[in-house]
Each structure stands twice: as C-alpha cells, then as structure tokens.
C-alpha positions in Angstrom: 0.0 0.0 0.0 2.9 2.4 0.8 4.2 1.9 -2.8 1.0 3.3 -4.4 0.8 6.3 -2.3 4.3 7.1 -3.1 3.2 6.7 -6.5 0.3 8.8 -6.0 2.8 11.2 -4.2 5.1 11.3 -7.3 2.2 12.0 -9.4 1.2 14.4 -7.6 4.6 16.2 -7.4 5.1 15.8 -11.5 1.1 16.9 -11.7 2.3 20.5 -10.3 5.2 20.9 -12.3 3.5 20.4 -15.5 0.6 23.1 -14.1 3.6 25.2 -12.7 5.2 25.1 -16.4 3.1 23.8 -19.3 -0.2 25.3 -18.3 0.6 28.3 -16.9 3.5 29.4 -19.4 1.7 27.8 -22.7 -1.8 27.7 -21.7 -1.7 23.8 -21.9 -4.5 22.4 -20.6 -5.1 20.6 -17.3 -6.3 17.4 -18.9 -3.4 17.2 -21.5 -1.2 18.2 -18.3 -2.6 14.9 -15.7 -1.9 12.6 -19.4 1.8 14.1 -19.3 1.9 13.7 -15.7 1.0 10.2 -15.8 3.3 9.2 -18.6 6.0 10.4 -16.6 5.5 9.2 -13.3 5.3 5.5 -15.3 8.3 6.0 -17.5 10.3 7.9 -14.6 9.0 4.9 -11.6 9.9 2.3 -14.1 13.1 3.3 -15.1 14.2 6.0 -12.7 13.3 4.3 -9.6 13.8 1.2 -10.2 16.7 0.3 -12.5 19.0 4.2 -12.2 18.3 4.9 -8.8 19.6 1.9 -6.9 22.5 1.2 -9.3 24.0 5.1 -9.5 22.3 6.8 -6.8 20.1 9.7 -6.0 22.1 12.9 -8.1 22.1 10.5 -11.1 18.6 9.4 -10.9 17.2 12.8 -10.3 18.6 14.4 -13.3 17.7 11.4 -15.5 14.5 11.7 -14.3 14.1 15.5 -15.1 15.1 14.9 -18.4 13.2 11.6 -19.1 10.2 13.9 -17.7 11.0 16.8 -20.4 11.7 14.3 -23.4 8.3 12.0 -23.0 6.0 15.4 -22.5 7.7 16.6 -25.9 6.9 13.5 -27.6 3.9 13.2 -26.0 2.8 16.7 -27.4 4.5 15.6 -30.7 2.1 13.2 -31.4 -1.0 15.3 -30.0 -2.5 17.3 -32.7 -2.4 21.2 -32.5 -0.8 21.2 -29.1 2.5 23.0 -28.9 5.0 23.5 -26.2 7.8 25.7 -25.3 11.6 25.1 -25.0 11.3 27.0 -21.5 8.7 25.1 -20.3 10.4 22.0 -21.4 13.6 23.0 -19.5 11.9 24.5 -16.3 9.7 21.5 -15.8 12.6 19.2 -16.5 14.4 21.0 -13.1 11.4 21.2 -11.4 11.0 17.4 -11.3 14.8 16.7 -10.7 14.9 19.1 -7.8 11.2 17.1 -6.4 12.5 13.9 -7.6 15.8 14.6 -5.5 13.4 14.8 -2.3 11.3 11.6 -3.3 14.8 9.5 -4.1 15.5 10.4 0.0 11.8 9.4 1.1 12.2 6.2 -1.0 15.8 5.1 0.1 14.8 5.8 4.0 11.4 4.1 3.8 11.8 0.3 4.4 7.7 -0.4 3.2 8.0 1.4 -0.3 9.5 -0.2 -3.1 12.2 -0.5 -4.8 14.9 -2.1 -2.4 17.8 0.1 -2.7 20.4 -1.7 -0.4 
C-alpha cells in the first residue's frame, strides 16, 4: 500500500510541475497536463526508480528523471495534434521534477515499506 501512495505522491509532485510550467506558461491544458503527468511518473517509476536509482544513486537518478520527464512530454505533445510547447517550459519542468524527484529518491531510500529495495 505504501508503494501506491508514493506513487500517487510522485504524481502528484510531477502533476504541479507540469501546471507550474506547461499550463501556466503555454496555456496547456489541465487534462493534457494529468496525461503528461501520468506518462511520466510510469516511464520515470519504471526506469528512474527502479533500475538508475539503486545502481548510480540519488544525483544521477534525479537528473535522468528530469530529463526523461522533459523528453516524454515533448513527444507526448509531438504526437497530440495542435498542441505545442515551449523550450522554456520544457527546460523549467525538466528542473522542477529533478529538484522534487531529489526529495522523493531520499523518502524512498529511507522508507523500508516502499519499493524499490535500494540496499
């Protein structure tokens, strides 16, 4: 159970950066926002948190998770028609969810009942 709510959690925290960035810098909308949200908090869970983040650590996993973030919302808007998006807004939300994924890594590696197993 403490796995999905740190899912939820991570959602969440991507949710706000893509508001924060995309929809309040390029007028995106909310719904088109949560579907970027959500393909990132799969793609950066999947291979952020569990294969990068226990093999090279927190730093590593952060940044690769900021830009993983930044590169599946600009595909993602790539194949949505007439939806465009800024190189700012690509680059601010790409630090905004390294710097919050920095803070999850540190709640995941201390919390025993949340997957992955870091040790």
């Amino acid at each position: 159970m403490n796995t999905w709510m740190a899912l939820i959690g991570k959602y969440l925290l991507t949710f706000i950066a893509g508001y924060l960035t995309f929809a309040l810098i390029d007028g995106m909308l909310v719904s088109t926002v949560a579907i970027i949200a959500l393909i990132a908090t799969a793609v950066n869970y999947l291979i952020g948190d569990l294969a990068i983040l226990p093999k090279y650590g927190n730093v590593i996993a952060a940044v690769g998770d900021g830009l993983m973030a930044a590169v599946f919302a600009y595909i993602t808007v790539l194949l949505w028609p007439n939806m465009a998006v800024s190189w700012m807004a690509l680059i601010l939300f790409a630090i905004i969810v390294a710097i919050a994924e920095y803070f999850f890594h540190m709640y995941l590696q201390s919390s025993d009942k949340v997957a992955p197993d870091t040790e």
